[in-house]
N, C-alpha and C positions, 0 to 999 in steps of 0.2 A: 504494500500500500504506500501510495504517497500522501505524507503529512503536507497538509495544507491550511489556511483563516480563512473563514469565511466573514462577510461584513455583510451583515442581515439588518442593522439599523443604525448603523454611524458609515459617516466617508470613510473612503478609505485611508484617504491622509490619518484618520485618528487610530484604526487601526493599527498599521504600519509604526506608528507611534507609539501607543502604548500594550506592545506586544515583542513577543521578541526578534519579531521583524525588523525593528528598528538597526538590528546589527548587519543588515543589509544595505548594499548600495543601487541594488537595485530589484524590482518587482516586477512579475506578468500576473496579468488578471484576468479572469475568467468568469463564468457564470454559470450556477449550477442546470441549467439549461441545455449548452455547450457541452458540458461534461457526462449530462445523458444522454444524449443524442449522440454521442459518439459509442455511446453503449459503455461505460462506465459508473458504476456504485460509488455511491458518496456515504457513508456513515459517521454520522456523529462520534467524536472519539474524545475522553479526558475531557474537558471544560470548553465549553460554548465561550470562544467559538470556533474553534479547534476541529476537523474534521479530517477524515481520509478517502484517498478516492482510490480503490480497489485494483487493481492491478493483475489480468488472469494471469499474464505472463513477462518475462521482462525482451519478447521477440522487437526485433527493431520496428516492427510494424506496427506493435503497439502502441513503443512510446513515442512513435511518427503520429500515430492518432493519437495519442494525447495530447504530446507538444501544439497539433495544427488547434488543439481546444483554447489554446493563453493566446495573446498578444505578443508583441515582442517586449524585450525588455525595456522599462523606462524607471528613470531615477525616482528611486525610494522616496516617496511625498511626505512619508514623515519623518524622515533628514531633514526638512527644510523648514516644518514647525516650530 
């Protein structure tokens, strides 16, 4: 599984901020939308808002379908709070 945050009711800038994402220079973001529609399980894991997104296999093609689910990389928003 891939550890990932979800932001269900704050920006993400505040996220990024107050999480331990902040030790990050940079972030892709997605939507849980995105991530099942590419045929991926998301389960809530450890503390909200914390999640995992399930992984059948670690085949190149999968993490080509997951990767095309993010964005590209852009500078961490909550560096800059």
């Amino acid at each position: 599984a891939l550890s990932v945050f979800a932001t269900l009711d704050h920006p993400v800038a505040e996220l990024c901020r107050d999480h331990v994402l902040k030790r990050y220079g940079s972030v892709r973001t997605s939507t849980f939308g995105a991530v099942r529609a590419a045929g991926f399980a998301l389960l809530p894991t450890l503390r909200r808002p914390h999640f995992s997104i399930v992984l059948p296999d670690l085949d190149p093609t999968t993490l080509d379908r997951l990767s095309s689910c993010f964005g590209e990389p852009v500078p961490n928003p909550g560096r800059t709070l």
